[in-house]
C-alpha positions in Angstrom: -7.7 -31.8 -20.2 -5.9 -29.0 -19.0 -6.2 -30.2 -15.3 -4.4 -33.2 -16.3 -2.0 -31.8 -18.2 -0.7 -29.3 -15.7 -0.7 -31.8 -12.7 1.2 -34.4 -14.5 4.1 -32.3 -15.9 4.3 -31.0 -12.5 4.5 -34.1 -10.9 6.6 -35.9 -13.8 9.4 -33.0 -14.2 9.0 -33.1 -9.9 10.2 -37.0 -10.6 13.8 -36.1 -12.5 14.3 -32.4 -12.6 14.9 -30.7 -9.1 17.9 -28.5 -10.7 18.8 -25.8 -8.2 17.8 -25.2 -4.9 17.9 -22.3 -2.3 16.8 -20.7 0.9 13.6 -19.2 0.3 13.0 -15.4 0.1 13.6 -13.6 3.2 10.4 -12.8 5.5 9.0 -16.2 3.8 10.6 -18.6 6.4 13.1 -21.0 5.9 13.7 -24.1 4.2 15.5 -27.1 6.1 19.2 -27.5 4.7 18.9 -31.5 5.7 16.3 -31.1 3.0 18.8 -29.2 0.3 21.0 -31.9 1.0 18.8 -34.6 -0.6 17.5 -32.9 -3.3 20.7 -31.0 -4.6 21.8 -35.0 -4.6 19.1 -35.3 -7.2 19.7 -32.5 -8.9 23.7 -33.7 -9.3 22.2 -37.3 -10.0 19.4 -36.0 -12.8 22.4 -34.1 -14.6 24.4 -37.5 -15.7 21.2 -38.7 -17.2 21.2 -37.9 -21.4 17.9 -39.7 -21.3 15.1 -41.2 -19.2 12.1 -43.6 -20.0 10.1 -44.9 -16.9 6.7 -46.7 -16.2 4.5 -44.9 -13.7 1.2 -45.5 -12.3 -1.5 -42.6 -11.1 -4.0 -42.8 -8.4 -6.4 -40.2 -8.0 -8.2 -39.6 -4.7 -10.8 -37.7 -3.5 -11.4 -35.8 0.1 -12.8 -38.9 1.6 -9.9 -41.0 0.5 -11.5 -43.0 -2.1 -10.0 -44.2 -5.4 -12.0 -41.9 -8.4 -9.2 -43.4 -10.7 -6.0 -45.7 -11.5 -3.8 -45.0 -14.7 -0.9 -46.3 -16.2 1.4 -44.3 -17.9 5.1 -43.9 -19.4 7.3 -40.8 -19.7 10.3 -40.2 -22.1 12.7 -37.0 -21.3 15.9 -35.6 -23.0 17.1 -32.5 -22.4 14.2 -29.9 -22.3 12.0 -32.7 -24.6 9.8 -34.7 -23.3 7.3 -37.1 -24.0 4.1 -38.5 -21.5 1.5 -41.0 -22.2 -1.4 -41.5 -20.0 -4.6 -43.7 -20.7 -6.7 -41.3 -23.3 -3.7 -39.2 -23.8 -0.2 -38.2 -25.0 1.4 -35.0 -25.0 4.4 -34.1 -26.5 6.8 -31.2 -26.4 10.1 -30.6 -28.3 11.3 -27.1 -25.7 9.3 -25.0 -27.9 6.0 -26.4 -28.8 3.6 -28.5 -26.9 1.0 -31.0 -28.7 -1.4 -32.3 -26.4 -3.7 -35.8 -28.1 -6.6 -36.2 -27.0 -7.1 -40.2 -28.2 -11.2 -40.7 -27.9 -11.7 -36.9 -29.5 -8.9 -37.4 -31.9 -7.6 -34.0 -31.2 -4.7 -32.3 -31.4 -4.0 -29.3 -29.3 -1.1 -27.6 -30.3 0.4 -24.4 -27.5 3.8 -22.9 -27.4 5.8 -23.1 -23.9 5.2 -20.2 -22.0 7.8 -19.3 -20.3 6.1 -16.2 -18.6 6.7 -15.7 -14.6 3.0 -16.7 -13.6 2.9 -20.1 -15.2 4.3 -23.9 -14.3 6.1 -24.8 -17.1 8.3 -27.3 -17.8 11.0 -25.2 -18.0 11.0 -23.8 -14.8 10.7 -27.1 -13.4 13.9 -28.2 -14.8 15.9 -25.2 -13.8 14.8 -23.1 -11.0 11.4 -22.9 -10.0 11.5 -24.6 -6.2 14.1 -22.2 -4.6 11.8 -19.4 -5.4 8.3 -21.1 -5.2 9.0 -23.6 -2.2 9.4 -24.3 1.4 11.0 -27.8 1.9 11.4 -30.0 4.9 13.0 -33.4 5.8 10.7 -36.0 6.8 11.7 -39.4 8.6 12.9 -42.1 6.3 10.3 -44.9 4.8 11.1 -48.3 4.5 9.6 -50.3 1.7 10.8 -54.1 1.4 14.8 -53.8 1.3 14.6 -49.9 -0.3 14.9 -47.1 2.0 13.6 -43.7 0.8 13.9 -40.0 2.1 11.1 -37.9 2.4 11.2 -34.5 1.4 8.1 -31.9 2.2 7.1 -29.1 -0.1 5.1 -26.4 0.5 4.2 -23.5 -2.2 5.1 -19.7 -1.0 2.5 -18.6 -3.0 -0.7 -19.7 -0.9 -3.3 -18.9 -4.1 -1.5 -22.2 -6.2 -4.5 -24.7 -6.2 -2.4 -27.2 -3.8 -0.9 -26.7 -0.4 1.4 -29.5 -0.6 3.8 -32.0 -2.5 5.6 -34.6 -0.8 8.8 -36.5 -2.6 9.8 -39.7 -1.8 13.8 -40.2 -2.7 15.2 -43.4 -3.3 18.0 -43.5 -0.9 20.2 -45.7 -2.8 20.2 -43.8 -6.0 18.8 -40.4 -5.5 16.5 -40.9 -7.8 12.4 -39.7 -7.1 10.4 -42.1 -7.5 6.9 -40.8 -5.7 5.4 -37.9 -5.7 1.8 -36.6 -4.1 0.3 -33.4 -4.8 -2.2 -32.8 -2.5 -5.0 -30.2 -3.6 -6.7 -27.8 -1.6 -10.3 -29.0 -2.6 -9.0 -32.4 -0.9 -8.1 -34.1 -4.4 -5.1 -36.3 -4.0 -2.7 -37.3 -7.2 -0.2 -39.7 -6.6 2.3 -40.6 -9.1 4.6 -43.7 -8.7 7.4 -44.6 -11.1 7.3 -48.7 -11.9 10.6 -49.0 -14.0 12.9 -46.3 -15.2 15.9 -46.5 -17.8 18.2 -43.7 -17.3 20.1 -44.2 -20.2 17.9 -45.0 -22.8 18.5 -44.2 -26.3 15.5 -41.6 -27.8 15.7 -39.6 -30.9 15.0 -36.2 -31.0 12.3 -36.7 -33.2 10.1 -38.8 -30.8 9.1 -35.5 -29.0 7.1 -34.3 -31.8 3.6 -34.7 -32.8 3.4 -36.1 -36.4 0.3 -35.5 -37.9 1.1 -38.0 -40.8 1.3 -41.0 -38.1 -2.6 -40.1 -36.9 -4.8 -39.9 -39.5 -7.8 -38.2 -39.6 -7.0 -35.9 -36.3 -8.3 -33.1 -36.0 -5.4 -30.1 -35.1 -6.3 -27.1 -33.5 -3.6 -24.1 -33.7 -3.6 -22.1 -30.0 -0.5 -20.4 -30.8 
């Protein structure tokens, strides 16, 4: 559960939430500014948004490049809230709190954020975590049917994270992500591919919480 969890808040706040961007520390090489171009346009373009709900779809490869798994999925954000549900699962999180259900056990885990140095959290991920974490580079555009998509490279500083890579793929148009691929160093592959998004849906604040009294008969475990 916790693989899961970590890869797709990664991947999902990698979708919307590229905030601030930097060179990278000196000695650590340098970042392409062609590249800082593109993604401080999403970063301008992610802060208009008050709210987002989108449709994505995950594929999961192994190192021989075949398919171990396809799953739908749909993510709601608003502010530091957010909201993802995968086949099997849903996790919640109101900025402070973070209840992750796990449908088949019916299970609730419930964690604060941590906002410690060590640790992806969403938090970092929506403010600064790649200009300190990440080399990125420009790649050559991609042409899908009558969209046109940049293609951004990243590539963590720290080489102990358990992936070497994450490439974006920008829409051109609207400077919106809309693919990201994590690639692990065990050969593991995660794509993650928005369907639909909605950038100005209408979500209350009270859809980022986990209420038990809407899930019966769940078990909730504390690990705060």
């Amino acid at each position: 559960m916790f693989l899961t969890r970590r890869f797709f808040i990664f991947a999902t706040a990698s979708f919307f939430a590229l905030q601030s961007f930097a060179q990278a520390p000196k000695g650590m090489g340098k970042s392409d500014p062609e590249a800082k171009k593109v993604l401080d346009a999403v970063s301008a373009k992610f802060k208009t948004f008050k709210a987002i709900k989108a449709s994505f779809a995950l594929k999961i490869e192994n190192a021989a490049g075949k398919v171990q798994g396809v799953k739908a999925g749909s993510v709601m954000m608003k502010g530091m809230k957010y909201r993802v549900s995968i086949t099997g699962q849903e996790i919640f999180c109101d900025g402070a709190t973070i209840w992750t259900y796990d449908v088949a056990a019916k299970e609730v885990q419930i964690s604060a954020v941590d906002n410690s140095s060590g640790s992806i959290t969403p938090q970092k991920l929506f403010t600064n975590f790649y200009d300190k974490d990440f080399l990125f580079v420009l790649g050559q555009d991609v042409k899908k049917g009558s969209k046109t998509y940049k293609v951004v490279e990243l590539t963590p500083i720290d080489k102990t994270k358990p992936f070497f890579k994450v490439v974006l793929e920008i829409d051109k148009a609207t400077s919106v992500i809309m693919s990201t691929r994590v690639f692990e160093k065990n050969g593991n592959k995660y794509l993650y591919g928005i369907n639909a998004i909605n950038t100005t849906a209408n979500i209350t604040d009270d859809t980022f919480t986990f209420n038990p009294k809407k899930y019966p008969g769940v078990e909730v475990i504390d690990l705060r």
